[in-house]
C-alpha angles and dihedrals in degrees: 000000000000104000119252119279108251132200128210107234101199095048089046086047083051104059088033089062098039092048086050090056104047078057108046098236127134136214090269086056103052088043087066091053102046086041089236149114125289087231088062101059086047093064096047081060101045085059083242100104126036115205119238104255093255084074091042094061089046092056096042094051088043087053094040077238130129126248090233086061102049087056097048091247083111131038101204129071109243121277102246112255108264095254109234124252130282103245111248117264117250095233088068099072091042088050095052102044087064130076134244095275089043087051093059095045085051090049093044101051081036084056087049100054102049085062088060110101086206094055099048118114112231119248127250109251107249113266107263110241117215134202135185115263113189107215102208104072124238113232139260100189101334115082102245120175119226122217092219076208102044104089137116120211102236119176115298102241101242078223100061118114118264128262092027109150093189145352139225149177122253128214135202134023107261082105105056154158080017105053110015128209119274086030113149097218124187121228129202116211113222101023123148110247121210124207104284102017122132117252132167105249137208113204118163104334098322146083141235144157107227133143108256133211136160127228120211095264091076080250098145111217128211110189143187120234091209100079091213084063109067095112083077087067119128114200115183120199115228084230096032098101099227124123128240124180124185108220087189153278124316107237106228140183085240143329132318104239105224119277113285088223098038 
């Protein structure tokens, strides 16, 4: 009796995160796909649960990746199937069965047509781009918390600014006149920030849009870019203990000038 087929969990937790976060996607959302907890999902990724197959192949096919790789059998990602060929249109042999003179009639009258309102094909609505939207705003001189898995994908603003990975409210007006309250901003993860620039923060359980700049000292300081609301300023200690996380950068028109009072 051949011995059962065993997998190495690690190895699989390993290539499922690293797949997750070459896309983006968090545990929630892979929850929805597999039709599972999010419990669950936590533990594939913890190494301490390993899916049935069936998951496995769903995940695979929802990666482009193997099965073999996702469980660490194969190192490269699979090669995506060759997609099968349009059908040829029906005007072609027809096209081709005429002579040259028959080809430019065909043309012609083809020309003609398309200038007819009731020959023109209709066009295909545009495809309607979504972005995440995080429903619990981030603060601009009140503390807010932030659920990282509360959000709804609304329509991405064909005006939006380019490269944004998610979108939120702010409230308050530490940030004005630049960003009012009540202003949707979008926010790109992994950005550089310069010294001065505008992020969404998380500081001990809560989160704000501020400009941000560090003094020689290591102090990390969190300001508001209305001067009457200093008072929303948030300064960290290198030594203090407390956490700070940068989400990302807040995509703007142009750059913040300095703070007047800083």
């Amino acid at each position: 009796m051949a011995a059962p087929v065993t997998y190495d969990r690690n190895l699989f937790a390993d290539n499922l995160q690293r797949l997750m976060k070459q896309h983006r996607e968090k545990q929630v959302d892979i929850a929805n796909l597999l039709g599972v907890s999010k419990s669950t999902v936590s533990a594939y990724c913890s190494g301490s649960q390993m899916p049935r197959m069936d998951k496995i192949e769903q995940l695979a096919l929802h990666f482009g990746v193997t099965r073999g790789f996702l469980l660490g059998e194969t190192a490269q990602p699979a090669v995506p199937a060759p997609q099968p060929e349009e059908p040829e249109a029906p005007v072609l042999p027809i096209y081709r069965a005429l002579n040259e003179r028959g080809q430019n009639e065909l043309l012609r009258y083809g020309r003609y047509l398309v200038q007819q309102p009731s020959y023109k094909a209709e066009k295909e609505p545009e495809k309607l781009v979504m972005i995440k939207h995080y429903l619990v705003p981030a603060a601009a001189g009140y503390a807010s918390p932030i659920e990282g898995e509360d959000y709804e994908n609304i329509p991405l603003d064909p005006a939006a600014p380019v490269g944004a990975d998610f979108c939120l409210t702010i409230r308050g007006d530490s940030m004005e006149p630049y960003i009012p309250d009540g202003s949707l901003v979008y926010v790109r993860r992994d950005a550089p920030l310069q010294e001065f620039d505008v992020g969404i923060f998380f500081v001990d359980g809560d989160v704000f849009c501020k400009q941000w700049c560090e003094d020689y000292g290591g102090t990390l300081h969190l300001l508001s870019a209305n001067p009457v609301r200093q008072d929303a300023n948030i300064s960290i200690a290198r030594d203090s203990g407390r956490s700070c996380v940068c989400f990302g950068k807040v995509l703007l028109d142009h750059r913040l000038p300095q703070p007047s009072y800083y």
